[in-house]
C-alpha positions in Angstrom: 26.2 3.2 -4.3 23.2 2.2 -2.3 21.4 -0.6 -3.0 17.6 -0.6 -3.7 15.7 -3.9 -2.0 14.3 -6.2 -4.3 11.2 -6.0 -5.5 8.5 -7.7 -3.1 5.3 -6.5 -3.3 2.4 -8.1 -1.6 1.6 -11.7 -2.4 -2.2 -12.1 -3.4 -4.1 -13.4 -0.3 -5.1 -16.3 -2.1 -2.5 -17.2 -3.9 -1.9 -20.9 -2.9 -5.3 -22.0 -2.7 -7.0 -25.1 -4.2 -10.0 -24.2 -6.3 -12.2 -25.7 -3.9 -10.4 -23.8 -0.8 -11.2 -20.7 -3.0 -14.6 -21.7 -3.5 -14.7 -22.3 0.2 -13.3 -18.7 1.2 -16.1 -17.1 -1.7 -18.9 -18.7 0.5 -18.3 -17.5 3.7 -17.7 -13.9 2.5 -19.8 -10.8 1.4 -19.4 -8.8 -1.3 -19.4 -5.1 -1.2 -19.2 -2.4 -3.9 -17.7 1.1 -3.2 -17.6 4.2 -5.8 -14.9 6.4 -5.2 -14.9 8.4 -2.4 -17.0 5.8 -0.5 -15.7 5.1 3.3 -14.8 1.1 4.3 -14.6 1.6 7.5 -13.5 4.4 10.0 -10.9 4.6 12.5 -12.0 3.7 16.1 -15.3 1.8 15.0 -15.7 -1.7 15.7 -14.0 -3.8 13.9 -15.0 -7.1 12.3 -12.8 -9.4 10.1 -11.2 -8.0 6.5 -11.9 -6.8 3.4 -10.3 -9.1 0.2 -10.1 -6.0 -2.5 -11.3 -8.0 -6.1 -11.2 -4.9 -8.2 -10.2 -1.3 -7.4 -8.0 0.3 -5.2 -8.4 1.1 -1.2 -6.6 4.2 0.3 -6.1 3.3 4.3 -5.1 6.8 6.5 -4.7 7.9 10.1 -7.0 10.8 11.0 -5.0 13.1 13.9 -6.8 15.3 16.4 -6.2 18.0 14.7 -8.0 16.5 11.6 -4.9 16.2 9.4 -4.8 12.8 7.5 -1.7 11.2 7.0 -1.7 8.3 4.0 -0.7 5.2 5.1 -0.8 3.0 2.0 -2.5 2.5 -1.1 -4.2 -1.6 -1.7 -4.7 -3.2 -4.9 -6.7 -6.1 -6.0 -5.3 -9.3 -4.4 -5.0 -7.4 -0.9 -6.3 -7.3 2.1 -7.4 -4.1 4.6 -9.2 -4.1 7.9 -6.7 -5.2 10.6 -4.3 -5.6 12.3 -7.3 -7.2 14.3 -8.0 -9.9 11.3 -10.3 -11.7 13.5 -12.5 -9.0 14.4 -11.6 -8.1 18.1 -11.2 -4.3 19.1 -11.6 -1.2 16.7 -10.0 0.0 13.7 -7.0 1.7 14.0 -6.9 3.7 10.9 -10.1 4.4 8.2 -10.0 2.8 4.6 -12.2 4.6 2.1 -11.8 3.7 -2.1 -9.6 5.6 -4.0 -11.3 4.6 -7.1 -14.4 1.8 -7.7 -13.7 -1.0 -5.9 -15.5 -4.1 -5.1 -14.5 -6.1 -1.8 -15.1 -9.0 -0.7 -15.9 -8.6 3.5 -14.5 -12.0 5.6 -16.2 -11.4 9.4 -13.9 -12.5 11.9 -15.4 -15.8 12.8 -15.5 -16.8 9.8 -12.1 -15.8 8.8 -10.7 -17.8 11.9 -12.8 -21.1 11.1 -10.9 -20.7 7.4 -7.5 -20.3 8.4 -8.0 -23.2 10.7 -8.6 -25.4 8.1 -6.9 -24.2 5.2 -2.8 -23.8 6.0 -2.3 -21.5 2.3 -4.9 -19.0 3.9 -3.4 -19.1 7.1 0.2 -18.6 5.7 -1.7 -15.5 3.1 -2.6 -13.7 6.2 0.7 -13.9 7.9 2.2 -12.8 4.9 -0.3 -10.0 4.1 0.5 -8.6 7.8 4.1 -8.8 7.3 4.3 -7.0 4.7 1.8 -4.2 5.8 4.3 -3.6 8.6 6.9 -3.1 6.6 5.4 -0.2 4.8 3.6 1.4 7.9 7.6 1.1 9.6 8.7 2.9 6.1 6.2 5.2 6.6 7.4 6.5 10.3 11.1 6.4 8.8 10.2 8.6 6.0 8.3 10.7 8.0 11.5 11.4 10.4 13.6 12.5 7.5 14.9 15.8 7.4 13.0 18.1 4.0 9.9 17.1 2.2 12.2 16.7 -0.9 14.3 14.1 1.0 11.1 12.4 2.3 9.7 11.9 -2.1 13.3 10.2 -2.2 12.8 7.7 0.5 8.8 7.5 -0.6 10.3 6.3 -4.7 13.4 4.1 -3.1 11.1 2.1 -1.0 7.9 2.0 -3.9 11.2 0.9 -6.3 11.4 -1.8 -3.5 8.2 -2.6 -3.2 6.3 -2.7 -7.0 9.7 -2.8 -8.8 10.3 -4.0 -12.7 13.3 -3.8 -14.0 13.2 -2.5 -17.8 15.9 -1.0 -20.0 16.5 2.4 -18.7 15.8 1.8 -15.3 12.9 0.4 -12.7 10.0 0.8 -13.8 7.2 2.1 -10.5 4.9 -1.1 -11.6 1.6 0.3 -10.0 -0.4 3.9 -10.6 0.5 6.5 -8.4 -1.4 10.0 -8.9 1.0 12.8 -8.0 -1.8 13.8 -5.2 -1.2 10.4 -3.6 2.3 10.7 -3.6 2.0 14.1 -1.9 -1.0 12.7 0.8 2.1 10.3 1.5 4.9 12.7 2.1 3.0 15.7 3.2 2.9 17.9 0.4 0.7 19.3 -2.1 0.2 17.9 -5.1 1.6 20.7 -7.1 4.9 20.6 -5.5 5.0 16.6 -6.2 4.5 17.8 -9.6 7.3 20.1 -9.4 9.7 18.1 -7.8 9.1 15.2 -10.3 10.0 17.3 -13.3 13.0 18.6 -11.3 14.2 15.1 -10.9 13.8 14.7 -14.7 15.6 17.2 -15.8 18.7 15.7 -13.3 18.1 12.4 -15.2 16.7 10.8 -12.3 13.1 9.8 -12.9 10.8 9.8 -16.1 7.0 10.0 -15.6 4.7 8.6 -17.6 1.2 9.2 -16.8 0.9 7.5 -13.3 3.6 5.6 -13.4 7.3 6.4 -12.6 10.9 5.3 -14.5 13.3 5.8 -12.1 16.5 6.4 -14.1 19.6 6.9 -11.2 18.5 5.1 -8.5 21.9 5.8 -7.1 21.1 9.1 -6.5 18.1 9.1 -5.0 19.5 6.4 -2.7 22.4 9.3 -1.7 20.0 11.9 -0.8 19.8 12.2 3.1 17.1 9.4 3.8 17.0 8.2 0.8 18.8 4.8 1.2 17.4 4.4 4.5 15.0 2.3 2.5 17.3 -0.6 2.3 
């Protein structure tokens, strides 16, 4: 049997900080509010400094020549988005636009590099937040290598198991709202055959859905399919 990483999603940027460092990191930003559908910021424009989501959630996604988008993550409150260039040197390599109603909190790059100078937790927040943003984007390429689509939602729930993970009675427990159309923006699919793979896998006592959020039942097994304990 395969075993699923532990859970280890991303650490709140400011998680760490004294009040007053917090107060200090507040003052030098700008908030922002987006509605859904709303563009951040757009692949190959300059870019300046990041983007501390408060509420909401941010979808960030690579635009192809061909004009095909390909989902790159999904960011929650306590995240950041806007690099890799935190400091506000080059362009964007990728576009962020709100998945739902969001309000940011924008960090320019000079400011952001007087802050980290100063205060170690923020510094150590960033490293952190960069870390762990390439381990999905490396994910990402590996699920995208795998063989079928269907293999590709296995890898996509092994590594989100990983990532946002809660272990309840039953099984792990997806801790973090995934719309089947995201899951299918992430794999390549539509979002009616997300929709029909996910009731496939829960009639084989593999998964259990409910609403937005996935039980995942036999992690064993989706860890067996071809590229699905690649995640480990």
């Amino acid at each position: 049997m395969e075993a699923l990483p532990q859970p280890t999603g991303p650490r709140p940027l400011l998680e760490g900080l004294t009040e007053q460092e917090r107060i200090q990191v507040m003052e030098k930003g700008r908030r922002r509010v987006l509605y859904r559908g709303a563009t951040l910021f757009t692949q190959e424009t300059p870019n300046d400094g990041i983007w501390l989501i408060e509420t909401g959630r941010i979808r960030v996604f690579y635009a192809a020549p061909t004009g095909r988008e390909i989902t790159l993550a999904y960011w929650y409150p306590g995240n950041f988005v806007g690099g890799p260039e935190v400091f506000g040197a080059g362009t964007h390599s990728w576009s962020g636009m709100a998945a739902s109603n969001s309000t940011l909190l924008h960090l320019p790059g000079a400011a952001l590099k007087q802050l980290v100078a100063r205060i170690p937790s923020l510094a150590f927040g960033i490293i952190d937040g960069l870390t762990f943003k390439g381990r999905c984007y490396s994910a990402l390429a590996q699920m995208l290598g795998t063989r079928s689509i269907t293999d590709r939602l296995a890898f996509l729930l092994v590594h989100l198991s990983g990532l946002y993970g809660v272990e309840e009675e039953g099984g792990i427990l997806i801790a973090a709202d995934f719309t089947h159309a995201e899951l299918a923006h992430m794999v390549g699919a539509t979002r009616q055959w997300v929709t029909i793979s996910l009731k496939r896998f829960a009639e084989q006592g593999v998964v259990t859905t409910r609403r937005s959020q996935i039980l995942i039942q036999r992690p064993d097994l989706l860890a067996r399919m071809p590229g699905g304990g690649d995640a480990a």
